[in-house]
C-alpha positions in Angstrom: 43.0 38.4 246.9 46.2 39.5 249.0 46.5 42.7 249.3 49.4 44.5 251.1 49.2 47.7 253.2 49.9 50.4 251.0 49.0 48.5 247.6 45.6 49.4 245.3 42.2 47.7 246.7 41.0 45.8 243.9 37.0 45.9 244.5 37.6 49.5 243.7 39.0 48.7 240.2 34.9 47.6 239.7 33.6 50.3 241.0 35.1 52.6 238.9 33.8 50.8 236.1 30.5 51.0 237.3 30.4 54.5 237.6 32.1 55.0 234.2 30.2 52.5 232.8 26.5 54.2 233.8 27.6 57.7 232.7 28.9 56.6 229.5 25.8 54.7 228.7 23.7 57.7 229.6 25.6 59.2 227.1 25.3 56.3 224.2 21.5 56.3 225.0 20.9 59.9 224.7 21.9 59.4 220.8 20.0 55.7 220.8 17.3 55.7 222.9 17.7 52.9 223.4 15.8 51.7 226.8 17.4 48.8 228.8 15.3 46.3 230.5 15.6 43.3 233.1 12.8 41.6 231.5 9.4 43.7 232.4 11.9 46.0 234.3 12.9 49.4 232.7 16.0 50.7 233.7 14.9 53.8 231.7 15.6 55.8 235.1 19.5 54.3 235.0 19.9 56.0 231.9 18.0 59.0 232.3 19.7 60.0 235.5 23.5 58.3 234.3 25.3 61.8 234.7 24.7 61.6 238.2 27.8 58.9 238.7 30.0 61.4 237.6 30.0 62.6 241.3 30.8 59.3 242.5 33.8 59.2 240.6 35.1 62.5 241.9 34.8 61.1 245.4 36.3 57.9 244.5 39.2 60.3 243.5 39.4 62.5 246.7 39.2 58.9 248.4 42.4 57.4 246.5 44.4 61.0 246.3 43.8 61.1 250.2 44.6 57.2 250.8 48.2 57.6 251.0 48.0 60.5 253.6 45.8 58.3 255.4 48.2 55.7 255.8 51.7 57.5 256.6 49.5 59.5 259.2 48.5 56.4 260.4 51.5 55.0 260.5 53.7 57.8 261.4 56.1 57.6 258.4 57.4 60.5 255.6 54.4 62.6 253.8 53.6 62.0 250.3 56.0 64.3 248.3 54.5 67.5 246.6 56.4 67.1 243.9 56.2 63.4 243.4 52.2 63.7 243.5 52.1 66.9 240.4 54.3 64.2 238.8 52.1 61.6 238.4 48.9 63.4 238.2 50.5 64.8 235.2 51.9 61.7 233.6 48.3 60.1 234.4 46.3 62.7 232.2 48.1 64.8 230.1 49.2 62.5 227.3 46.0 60.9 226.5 44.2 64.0 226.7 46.3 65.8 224.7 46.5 63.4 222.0 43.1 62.6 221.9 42.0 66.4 221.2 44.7 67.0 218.6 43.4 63.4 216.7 39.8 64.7 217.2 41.0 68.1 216.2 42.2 66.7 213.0 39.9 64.1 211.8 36.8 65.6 213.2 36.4 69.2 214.0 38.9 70.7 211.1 37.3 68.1 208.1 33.4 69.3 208.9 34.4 72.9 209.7 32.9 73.1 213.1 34.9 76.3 214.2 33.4 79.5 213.2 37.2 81.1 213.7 40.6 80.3 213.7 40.6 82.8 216.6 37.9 81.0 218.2 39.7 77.5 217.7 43.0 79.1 219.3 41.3 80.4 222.3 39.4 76.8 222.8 42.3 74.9 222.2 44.5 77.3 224.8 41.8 77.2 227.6 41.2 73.2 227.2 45.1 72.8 227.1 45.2 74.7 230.6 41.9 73.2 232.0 40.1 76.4 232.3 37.7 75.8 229.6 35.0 74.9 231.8 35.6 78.5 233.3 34.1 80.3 230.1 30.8 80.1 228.1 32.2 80.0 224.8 34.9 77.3 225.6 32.4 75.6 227.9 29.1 75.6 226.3 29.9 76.2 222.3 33.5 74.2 222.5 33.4 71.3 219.9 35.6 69.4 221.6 33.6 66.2 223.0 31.7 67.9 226.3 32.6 64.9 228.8 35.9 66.4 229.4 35.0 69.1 232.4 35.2 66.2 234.5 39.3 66.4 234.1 39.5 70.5 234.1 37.3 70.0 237.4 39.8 66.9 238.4 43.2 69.0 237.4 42.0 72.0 239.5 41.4 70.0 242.4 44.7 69.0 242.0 46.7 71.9 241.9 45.1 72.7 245.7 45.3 69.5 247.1 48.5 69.1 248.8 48.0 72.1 250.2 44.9 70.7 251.4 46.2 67.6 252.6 48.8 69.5 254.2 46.7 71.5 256.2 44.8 68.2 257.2 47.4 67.0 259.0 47.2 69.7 261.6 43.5 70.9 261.7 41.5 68.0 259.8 38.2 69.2 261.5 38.6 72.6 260.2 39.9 71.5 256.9 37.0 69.3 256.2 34.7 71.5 258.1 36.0 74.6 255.2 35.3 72.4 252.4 31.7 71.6 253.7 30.8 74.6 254.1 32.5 76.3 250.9 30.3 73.8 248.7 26.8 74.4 250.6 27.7 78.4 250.4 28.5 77.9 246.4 25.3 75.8 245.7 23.0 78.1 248.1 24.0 80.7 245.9 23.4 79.2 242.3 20.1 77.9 243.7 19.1 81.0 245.1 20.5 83.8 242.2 20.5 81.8 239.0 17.4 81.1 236.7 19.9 78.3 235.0 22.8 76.9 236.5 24.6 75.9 233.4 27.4 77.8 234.1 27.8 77.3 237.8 26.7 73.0 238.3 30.3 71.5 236.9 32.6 74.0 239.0 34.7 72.9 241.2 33.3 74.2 244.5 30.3 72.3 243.8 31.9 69.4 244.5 34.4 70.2 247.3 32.6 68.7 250.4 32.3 65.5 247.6 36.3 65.7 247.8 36.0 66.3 251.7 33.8 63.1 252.1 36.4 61.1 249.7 39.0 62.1 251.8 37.3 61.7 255.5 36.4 57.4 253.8 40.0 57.6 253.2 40.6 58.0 257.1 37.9 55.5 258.0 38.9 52.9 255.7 42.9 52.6 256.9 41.7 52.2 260.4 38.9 49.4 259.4 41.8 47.8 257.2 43.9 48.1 260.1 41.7 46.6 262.3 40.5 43.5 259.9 44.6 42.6 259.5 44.7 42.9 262.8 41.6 40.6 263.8 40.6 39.4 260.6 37.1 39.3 259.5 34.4 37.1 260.7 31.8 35.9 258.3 28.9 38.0 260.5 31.1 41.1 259.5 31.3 40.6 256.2 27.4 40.3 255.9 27.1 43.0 257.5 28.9 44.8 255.3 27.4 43.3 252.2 24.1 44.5 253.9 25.3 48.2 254.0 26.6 47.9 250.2 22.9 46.3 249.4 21.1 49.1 251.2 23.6 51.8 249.9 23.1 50.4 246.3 19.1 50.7 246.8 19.4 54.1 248.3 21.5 55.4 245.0 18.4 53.9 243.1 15.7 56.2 244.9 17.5 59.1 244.2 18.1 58.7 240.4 14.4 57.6 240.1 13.8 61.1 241.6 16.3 62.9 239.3 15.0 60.9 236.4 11.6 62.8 237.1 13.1 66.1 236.4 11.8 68.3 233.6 14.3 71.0 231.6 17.7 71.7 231.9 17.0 74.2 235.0 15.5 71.4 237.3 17.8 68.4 236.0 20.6 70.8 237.1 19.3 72.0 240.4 17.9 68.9 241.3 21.9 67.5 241.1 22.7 70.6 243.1 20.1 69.5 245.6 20.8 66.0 246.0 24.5 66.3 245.6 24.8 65.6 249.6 22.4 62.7 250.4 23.3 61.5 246.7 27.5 61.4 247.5 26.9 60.1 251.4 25.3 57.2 249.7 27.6 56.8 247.0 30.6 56.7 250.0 28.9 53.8 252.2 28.6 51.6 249.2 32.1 52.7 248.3 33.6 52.2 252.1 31.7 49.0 252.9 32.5 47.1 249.4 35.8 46.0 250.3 35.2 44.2 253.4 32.0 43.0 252.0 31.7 38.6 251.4 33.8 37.1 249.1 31.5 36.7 246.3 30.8 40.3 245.9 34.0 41.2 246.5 35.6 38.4 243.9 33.0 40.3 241.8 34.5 43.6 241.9 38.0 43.1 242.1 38.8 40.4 239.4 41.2 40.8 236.9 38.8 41.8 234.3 37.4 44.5 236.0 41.4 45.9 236.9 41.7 45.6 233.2 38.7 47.8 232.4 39.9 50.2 234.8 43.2 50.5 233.6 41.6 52.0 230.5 38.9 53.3 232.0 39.7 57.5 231.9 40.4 57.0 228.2 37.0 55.0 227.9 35.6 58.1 229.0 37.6 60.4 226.8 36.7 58.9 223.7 33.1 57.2 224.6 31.0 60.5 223.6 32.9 61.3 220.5 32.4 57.9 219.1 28.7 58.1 220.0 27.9 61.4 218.2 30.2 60.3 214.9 29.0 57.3 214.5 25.5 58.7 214.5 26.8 61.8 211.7 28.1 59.4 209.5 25.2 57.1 209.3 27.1 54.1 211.1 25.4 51.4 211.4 22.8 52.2 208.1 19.2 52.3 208.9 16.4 53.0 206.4 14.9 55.8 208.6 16.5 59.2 208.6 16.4 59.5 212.5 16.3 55.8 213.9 16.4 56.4 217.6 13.4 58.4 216.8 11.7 55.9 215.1 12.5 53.1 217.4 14.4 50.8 214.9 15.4 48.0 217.1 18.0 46.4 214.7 20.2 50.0 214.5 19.8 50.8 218.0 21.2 47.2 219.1 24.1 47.4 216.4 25.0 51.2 217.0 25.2 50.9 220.7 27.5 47.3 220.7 29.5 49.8 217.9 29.5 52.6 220.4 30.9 50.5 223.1 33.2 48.2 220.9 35.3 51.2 219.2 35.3 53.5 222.2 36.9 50.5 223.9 39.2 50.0 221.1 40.6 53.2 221.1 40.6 53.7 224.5 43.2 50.7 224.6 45.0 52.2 222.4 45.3 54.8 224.1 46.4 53.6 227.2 48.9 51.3 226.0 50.7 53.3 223.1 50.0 56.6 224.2 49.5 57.3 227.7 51.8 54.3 229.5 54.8 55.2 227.1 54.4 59.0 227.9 54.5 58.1 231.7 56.9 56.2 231.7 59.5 59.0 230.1 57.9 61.2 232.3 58.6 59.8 235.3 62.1 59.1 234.8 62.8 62.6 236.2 61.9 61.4 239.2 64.3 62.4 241.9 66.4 59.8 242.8 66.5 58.2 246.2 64.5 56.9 249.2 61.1 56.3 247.0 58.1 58.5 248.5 54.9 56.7 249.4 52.8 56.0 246.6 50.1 58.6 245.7 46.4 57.2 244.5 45.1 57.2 241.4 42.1 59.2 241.5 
């Protein structure tokens, strides 16, 4: 796998699908119950805890929005331009999730009346179209449109501060990353400290700013290992050591969803992610930093086609995934003979609901990428300004 200096790093086009992949299944099981197994193994805890990779996709994102700052520092070339970077943050998101709320608006929400209000339905609607939603209870906790998407308001908020953050790196990184540290410990302190329930306060954004800092302090580390391996290359004793940190990384993640799994009621499931958000993100990061330069296998693994395909479509995967889920299930699709069948255990509808789930979620998600979003950012980034063209900005 070539792979020139500013271009994508494929092993990371897998491990966005693994992250994506485990907190969509959590999602599918909590309306199948259906428990996976590795023969005698449960992976009941994989499931239980699946919500938790939802932070390891926000720091793959501080790592990839940070990458190119990384390397024109490195480098000593032009900045990223401001401009460029709202551009393509736009064209990335706003197409797909706009469509996707006005077609769920239309064939799901308006047909079985799930607005109490056409004043209530206008408010949502304005506050999910301005990614603030997740800002309010009512558009936050009561909003029928599908729940998955506070990942994007937290994503498009992070966004609107970020070059000012990465600006600001550039002359006092320390204090910069030092700030962001410090402004997520103070948040969580507090929520832990002065709420009795943190459903409010465990999906805002400064939660997860020192998860941002740490994506964008692996962004830093990994140009200068890059650097170094195109420089030296990569002896084999190298790469397993590296597949040796992604091993022990990988086993470390495990631990701590087996201890989130534990958690009882809404209170402790959300403080518990408040309290392993640290140790849980610092492992998430070495398996993230290490996979690239691990042995070829592993890395082939990651980074094949396939898996650059599924993450091509893997932000409208999640879009849709939960929706599908919960309809599917309300109109009684696949049949079973038992009124509530994950309750029951019914084995035959829990296989053939969840290879539904995934099958149409990934149809429309494809759909979505290739009619809808792709055309859409393609007309918008014809505006682009004309000239010398800036260095690319990441995909996060």
């Amino acid at each position: 796998m070539q792979r020139a200096r500013d271009q994508r790093i494929p092993e990371l086009d897998g491990w966005r699908v693994l992250l994506i992949f485990v907190v969509c299944w959590f999602h599918t099981w909590q309306q199948s119950w259906l428990t996976p197994r590795i023969g005698s193994l449960s992976l009941d805890f994989l499931v239980r805890a699946g919500y938790m990779t939802v932070d390891g996709t926000i720091l793959l994102s501080g790592f990839l929005l940070y990458l190119p700052w990384a390397r024109c520092l490195r480098a000593g070339t032009a900045l990223p331009d401001t401009r460029d970077f709202y551009r393509r943050r736009a064209a990335r998101i706003l197409p797909s999730f706009y469509v996707f709320i006005l077609l769920e608006l239309a064939f799901v929400i308006v047909p079985q009346g799930l607005y109490a209000s056409a004043g209530f339905m206008a408010e949502d609607l304005a506050a999910h179209f301005t990614f603030v939603f997740n800002w309010f209870r009512r558009t936050y906790l009561s909003s029928p449109i599908f729940g998955g998407s506070w990942t994007l308001a937290v994503e498009m908020q992070f966004y609107l501060m970020f070059p000012l953050l990465a600006r600001l790196s550039v002359k006092r990184p320390a204090a910069v990353l030092l700030g962001m540290l410090a402004a997520a410990g103070y948040w969580r302190g507090w929520c832990l400290w002065y709420f009795g329930e943190y459903s409010m306060v465990v999906n805002q954004l400064p939660s997860f700013l020192d998860v941002y800092a740490l994506g964008m302090a692996l962004a830093v580390a990994y140009v200068r290992l890059d650097e170094r391996r195109r420089e030296n290359g990569q002896p084999l004793w190298q790469q397993l050591a590296a597949t040796a940190v992604f091993l022990l990384a990988l086993w470390g993640c495990v631990l701590v969803l087996q201890a989130q799994a534990r958690e009882n009621g809404y209170p402790a499931i959300q403080g518990g992610q408040m309290i392993r958000r640290p140790v849980w993100a610092l492992l998430l990061g070495a398996a993230m930093l290490s996979l690239p330069f691990t042995a070829r296998p592993v890395r082939w693994l990651f980074g094949n086609r396939a898996m650059g395909f599924l993450a091509g479509i893997s932000m409208n995967y999640y879009l849709v995934h939960q929706v599908v889920s919960v309809q599917l299930k309300h109109w009684n699709i696949p049949y079973s003979e038992f009124e509530n069948p994950n309750m029951a255990g019914d084995p035959v509808w829990q296989g053939q609901y969840t290879a539904l789930c995934v099958g149409i979620a990934l149809a429309i998600a494809i759909a979505l990428t290739y009619f809808v979003e792709k055309p859409c950012a393609r007309l918008m980034l014809k505006a682009r300004q004309k000239g010398p063209a800036a260095p690319a900005t990441g995909e996060g």
